[in-house]
N, C-alpha and C positions, 0 to 999 in steps of 0.2 A: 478447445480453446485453452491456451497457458494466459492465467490473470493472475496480474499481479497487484494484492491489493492496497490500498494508499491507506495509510494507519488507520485516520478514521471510519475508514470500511471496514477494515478487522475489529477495531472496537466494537463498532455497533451490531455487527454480525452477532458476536459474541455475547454482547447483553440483549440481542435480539430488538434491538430499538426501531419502532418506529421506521426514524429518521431516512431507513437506506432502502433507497428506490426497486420497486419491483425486479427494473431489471437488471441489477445487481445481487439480489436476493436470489432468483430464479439462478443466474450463472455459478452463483457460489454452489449452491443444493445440488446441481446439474454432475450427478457421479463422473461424466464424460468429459468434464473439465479438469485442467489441474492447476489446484490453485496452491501459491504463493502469499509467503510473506516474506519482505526483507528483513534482513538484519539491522539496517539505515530505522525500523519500525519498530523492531524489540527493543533499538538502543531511543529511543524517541522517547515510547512512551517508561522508560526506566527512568528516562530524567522527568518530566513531568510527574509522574510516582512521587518520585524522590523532593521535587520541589511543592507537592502537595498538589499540583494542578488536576490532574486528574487522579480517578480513584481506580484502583486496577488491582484487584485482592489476590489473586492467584498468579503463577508463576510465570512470564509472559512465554517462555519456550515450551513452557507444558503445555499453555492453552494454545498454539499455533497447531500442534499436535493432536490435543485433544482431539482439537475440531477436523483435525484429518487434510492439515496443508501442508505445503511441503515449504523448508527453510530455504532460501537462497541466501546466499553470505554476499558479503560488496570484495570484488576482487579488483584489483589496481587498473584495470580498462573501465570499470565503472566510477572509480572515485575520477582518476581523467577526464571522461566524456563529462562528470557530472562537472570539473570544475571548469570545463571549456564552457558551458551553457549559458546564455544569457539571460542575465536577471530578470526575467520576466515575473517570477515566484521569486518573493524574500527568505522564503526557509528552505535553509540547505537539505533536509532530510527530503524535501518533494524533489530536489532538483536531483535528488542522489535515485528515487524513485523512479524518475522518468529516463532517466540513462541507463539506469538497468531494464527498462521496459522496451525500451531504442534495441538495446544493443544484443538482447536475449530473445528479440522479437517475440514479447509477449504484448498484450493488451492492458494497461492500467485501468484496474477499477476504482473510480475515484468519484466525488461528488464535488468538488473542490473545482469552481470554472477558475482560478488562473493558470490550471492546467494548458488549457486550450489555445494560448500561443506556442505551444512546443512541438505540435503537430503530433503527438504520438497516436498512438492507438489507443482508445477510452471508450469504457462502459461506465454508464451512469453520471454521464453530462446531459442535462435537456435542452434539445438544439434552438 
């Protein structure tokens, strides 16, 4: 499986929280997946960093790394598709998420149900 995952999946992964559902946990860990983060994510949580909102101590391209995923960059068919999308989610970083998960044919692992009008592909929605 190619997942790509929705910032606060890579968060929580990373502080090992609780919060993120089994079977999101299990696909991350699963060697025979390859998992993603976008760049729509590193620049996400650098602003919230930056604005104090969330706490993120380490470097956010090392820890994508660290943890052994691989970067996807936003290339100008994804910024497109994302700004064609219809505002079902008010934040642009999800809508930039799910058009790279559209259009790379991967699965979005996200916990985040206003996902779920966009039809894509998701792990870690409970139906």
């Amino acid at each position: 499986m190619r997942l790509l995952l929705d910032t606060h999946v890579f968060i929580w992964w990373d502080a090992e929280d609780a919060a993120l559902s089994s079977d999101l946990r299990e696909a991350i860990a699963d060697p025979a997946n390859e998992i993603y983060v976008s760049a729509a994510s590193v620049w996400e949580i650098a602003i919230k960093r930056r604005q104090g909102k969330i706490a993120f101590a380490h470097g956010i391209k090392e820890t994508v790394m660290r943890n052994g995923f691989l970067a996807l960059p936003i290339t100008a068919d994804h910024a497109e598709h994302a700004g064609g999308l219809p505002r079902h989610h008010g934040d642009p970083f999800d809508r930039m998420l799910v058009a790279q998960a559209v259009l790379e044919q991967m699965t979005l692992g996200t916990q985040d149900a206003m996902i779920r009008p966009y039809r894509v592909a998701v792990l870690g929605l409970l139906e």
